[in-house]
C-alpha positions in Angstrom: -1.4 4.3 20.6 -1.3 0.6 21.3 -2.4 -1.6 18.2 -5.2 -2.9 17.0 -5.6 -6.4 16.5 -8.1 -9.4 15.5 -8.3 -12.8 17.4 -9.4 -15.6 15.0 -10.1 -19.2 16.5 -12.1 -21.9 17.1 -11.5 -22.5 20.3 -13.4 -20.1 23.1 -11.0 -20.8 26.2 -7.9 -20.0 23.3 -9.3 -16.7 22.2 -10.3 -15.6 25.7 -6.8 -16.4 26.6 -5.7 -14.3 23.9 -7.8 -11.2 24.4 -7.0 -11.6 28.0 -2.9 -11.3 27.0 -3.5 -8.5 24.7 -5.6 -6.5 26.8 -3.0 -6.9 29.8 -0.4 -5.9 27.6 -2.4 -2.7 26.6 -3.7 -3.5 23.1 -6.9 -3.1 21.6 -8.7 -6.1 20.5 -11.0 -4.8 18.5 -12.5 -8.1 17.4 -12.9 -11.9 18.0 -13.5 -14.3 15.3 -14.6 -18.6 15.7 -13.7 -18.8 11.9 -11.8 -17.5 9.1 -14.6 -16.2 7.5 -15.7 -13.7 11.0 -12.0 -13.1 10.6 -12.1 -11.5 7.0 -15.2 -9.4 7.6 -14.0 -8.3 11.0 -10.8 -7.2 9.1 -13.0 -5.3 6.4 -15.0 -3.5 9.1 -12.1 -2.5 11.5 -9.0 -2.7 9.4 -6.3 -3.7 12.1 -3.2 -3.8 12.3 -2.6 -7.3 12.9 -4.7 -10.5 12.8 -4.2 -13.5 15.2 -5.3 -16.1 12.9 -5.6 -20.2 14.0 -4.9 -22.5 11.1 -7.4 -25.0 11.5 -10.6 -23.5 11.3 -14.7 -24.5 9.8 -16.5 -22.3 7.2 -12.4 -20.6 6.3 -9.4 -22.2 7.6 -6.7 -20.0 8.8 -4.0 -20.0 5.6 -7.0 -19.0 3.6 -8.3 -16.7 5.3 -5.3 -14.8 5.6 -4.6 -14.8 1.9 -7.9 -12.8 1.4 -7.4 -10.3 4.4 -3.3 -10.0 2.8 -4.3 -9.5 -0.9 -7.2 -7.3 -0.4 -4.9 -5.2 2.3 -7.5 -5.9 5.2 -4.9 -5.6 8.1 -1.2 -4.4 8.2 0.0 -8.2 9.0 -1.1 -11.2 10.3 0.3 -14.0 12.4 -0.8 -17.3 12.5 -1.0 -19.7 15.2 -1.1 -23.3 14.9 -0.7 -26.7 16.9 1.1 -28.0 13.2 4.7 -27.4 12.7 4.6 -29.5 9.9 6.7 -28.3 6.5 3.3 -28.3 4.9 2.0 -25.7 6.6 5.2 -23.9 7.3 5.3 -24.0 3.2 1.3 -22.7 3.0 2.3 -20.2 5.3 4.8 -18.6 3.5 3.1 -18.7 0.7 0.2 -16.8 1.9 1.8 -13.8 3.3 1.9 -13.8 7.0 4.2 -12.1 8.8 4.6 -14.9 11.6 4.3 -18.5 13.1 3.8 -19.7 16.7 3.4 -23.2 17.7 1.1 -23.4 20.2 0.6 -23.2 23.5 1.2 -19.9 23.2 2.7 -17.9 25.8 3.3 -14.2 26.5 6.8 -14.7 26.2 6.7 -16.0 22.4 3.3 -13.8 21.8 4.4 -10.5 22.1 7.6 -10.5 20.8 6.7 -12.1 17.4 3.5 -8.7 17.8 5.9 -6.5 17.8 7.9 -7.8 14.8 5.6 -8.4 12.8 3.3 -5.5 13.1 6.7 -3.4 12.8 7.3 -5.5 9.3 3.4 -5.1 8.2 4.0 -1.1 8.6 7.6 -1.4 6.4 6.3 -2.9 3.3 2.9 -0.6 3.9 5.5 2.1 3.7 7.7 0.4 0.4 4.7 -0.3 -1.4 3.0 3.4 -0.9 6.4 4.6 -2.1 6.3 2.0 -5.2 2.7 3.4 -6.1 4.0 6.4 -5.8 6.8 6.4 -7.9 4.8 4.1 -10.2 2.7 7.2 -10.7 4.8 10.1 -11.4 6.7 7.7 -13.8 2.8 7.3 -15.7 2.2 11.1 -15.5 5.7 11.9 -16.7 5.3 9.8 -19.5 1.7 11.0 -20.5 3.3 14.9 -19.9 5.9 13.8 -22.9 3.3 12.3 -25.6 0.7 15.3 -25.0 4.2 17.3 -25.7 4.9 15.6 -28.5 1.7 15.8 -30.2 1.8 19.7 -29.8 5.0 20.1 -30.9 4.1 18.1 -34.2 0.1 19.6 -34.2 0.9 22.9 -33.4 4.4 23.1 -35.1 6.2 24.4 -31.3 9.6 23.6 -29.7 9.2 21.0 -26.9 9.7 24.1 -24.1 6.8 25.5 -25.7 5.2 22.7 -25.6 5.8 22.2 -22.0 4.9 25.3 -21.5 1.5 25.2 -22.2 0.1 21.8 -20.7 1.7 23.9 -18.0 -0.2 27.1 -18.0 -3.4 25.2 -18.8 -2.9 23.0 -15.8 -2.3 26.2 -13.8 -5.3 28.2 -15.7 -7.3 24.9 -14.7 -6.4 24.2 -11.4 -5.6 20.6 -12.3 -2.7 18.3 -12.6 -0.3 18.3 -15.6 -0.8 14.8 -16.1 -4.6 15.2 -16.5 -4.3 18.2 -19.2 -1.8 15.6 -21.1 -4.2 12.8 -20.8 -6.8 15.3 -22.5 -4.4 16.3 -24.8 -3.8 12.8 -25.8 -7.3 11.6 -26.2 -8.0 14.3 -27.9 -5.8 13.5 -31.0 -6.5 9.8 -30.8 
């Protein structure tokens, strides 16, 4: 399957260019935006994997809307383009989240390369941060699974195995997580 991707700028003749590149190359542009605005909502509707964004753009400019389609996880990664290689924007840039820079005029032999890269960077810290969550979760459950044992062992005067035991069975008799029959558990003696 050949990506996804979003072409946001101002400039017809540049996105044309663009699609034209993209679709040679065998990707799917699934949308073209003329502001960063059209970008973000084309992002919401058809969640790509990467977003071609220009920086200097009305209604939204580029850096902006990139931010939005980053933090509210819109599309796996973006690259801007830009005529500025100023520090400024190099420093904005950075800031924002995007997974790559290209001066323009932009050819095929900077384009796709830097594509590649950064879509393969995008799916990496997709993976890290689904892991994180993850982790992040069975630490909360675990925790919640130790105060619901706790309070039976003091409440019901049991050994912690016992304890265990029975958030256990009720999550079994239940058909539902341990963590939600220790979150029950919990409220319950609040």
């Amino acid at each position: 399957m050949k990506y996804r991707i979003v072409v946001a700028d101002d400039e017809p003749i540049t996105r044309m260019d663009l699609s034209e590149i993209l679709k040679e190359e065998g990707y799917n542009v699934v949308g073209e935006a003329s502001d960063g605005f059209d970008a973000v909502e084309l992002c919401r509707k058809f969640k790509p994997d990467l977003v071609l964004m220009d920086v200097k753009m009305p209604i939204l400019d580029g850096i902006k809307a990139s931010k939005v389609i980053i933090n509210e996880k819109l599309a796996k990664s973006v690259v801007l383009l830009t005529a500025y290689s100023g520090m400024e924007f190099i420093e904005q840039a950075k800031e924002s989240g995007v997974m790559g820079y290209i001066v323009k005029p932009i050819s095929k032999k900077n384009l796709i390369p830097t594509i590649e890269v950064a879509i393969s960077k995008g799916e990496e810290i997709e993976k890290i941060k689904d892991d994180a969550q993850k982790i992040k979760d069975k630490l909360e459950a675990r925790k919640a699974i130790e105060k619901a044992k706790g309070i039976l062992m003091e409440t019901e005067n049991i050994s912690e195995e016992e304890a265990y035991n029975k958030i256990r069975k009720l999550s079994m008799d239940k058909r539902c997580p341990m963590k939600s029959i220790a979150s029950a558990i919990i409220m319950n003696n609040l």
